[in-house]
C-alpha positions, 0 to 999 in steps of 0.5 A, a space after each residue: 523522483 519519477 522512476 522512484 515511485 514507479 520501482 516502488 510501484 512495481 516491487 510492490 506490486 509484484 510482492 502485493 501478486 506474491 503474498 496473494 498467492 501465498 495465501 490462497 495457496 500456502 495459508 488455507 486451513 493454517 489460519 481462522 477465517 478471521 485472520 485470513 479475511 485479515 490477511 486478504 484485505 492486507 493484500 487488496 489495500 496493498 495492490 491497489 496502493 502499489 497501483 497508486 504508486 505507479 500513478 504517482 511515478 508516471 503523473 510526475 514523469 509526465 508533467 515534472 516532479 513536485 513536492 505534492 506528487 513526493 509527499 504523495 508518493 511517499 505518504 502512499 508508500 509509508 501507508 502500504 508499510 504500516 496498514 498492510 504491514 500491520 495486518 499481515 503481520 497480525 494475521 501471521 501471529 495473532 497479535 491483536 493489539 496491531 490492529 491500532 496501528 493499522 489507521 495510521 496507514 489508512 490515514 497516510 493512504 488517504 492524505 497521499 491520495 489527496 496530496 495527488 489531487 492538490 498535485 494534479 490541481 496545480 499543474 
């Protein structure tokens, strides 16, 4: 399960380095300044949850693989899918209404931050 979450971890953190880039470079000037505040915060939240993942992969290479520290990885992992997805996604076609989905990521970031915590606490 270990080398799961980090590859996750990396692949996502390297798309993370990649989608920054391409909006500092390749979006100026093409979206409002709204949808490009959209679009940075899609990248800050998917960076440091790419982050988080790789920290799941190593606590579970380190001290063994638990059902906590999967859940935790994967709610991680769904919520960096559905917030950072959804506003990338509405940045790059205005489409308002995603921004109801976006709390469902939220919510999986912060129930896969707690899962780490119940996982850490019980070893």
């Amino acid at each position: 399960m270990w080398k799961v979450f980090i590859i996750l971890g990396a692949l996502n953190a390297a798309a993370a380095v990649g989608f920054g880039a391409f909006g500092a470079h390749g979006l100026e000037g093409r979206l409002s300044e709204r949808l490009m505040e959209v679009y940075q915060t899609a990248v800050q939240y998917h960076i440091m949850h790419a982050l988080g993942l790789l920290a799941v992969g190593l606590v579970a290479a380190y001290a063994g693989a638990t059902t906590s520290l999967s859940w935790s990885g994967w709610l991680l992992f769904f919520g960096i899918v559905v917030f950072s997805g959804s506003l990338y996604t509405m940045a790059f076609t205005g489409i308002g209404w995603l921004g109801a989905i976006t709390p469902i990521g939220g919510t999986a970031f912060i129930a896969g931050w707690i899962m780490l915590v119940i996982a850490v606490l019980k070893m």
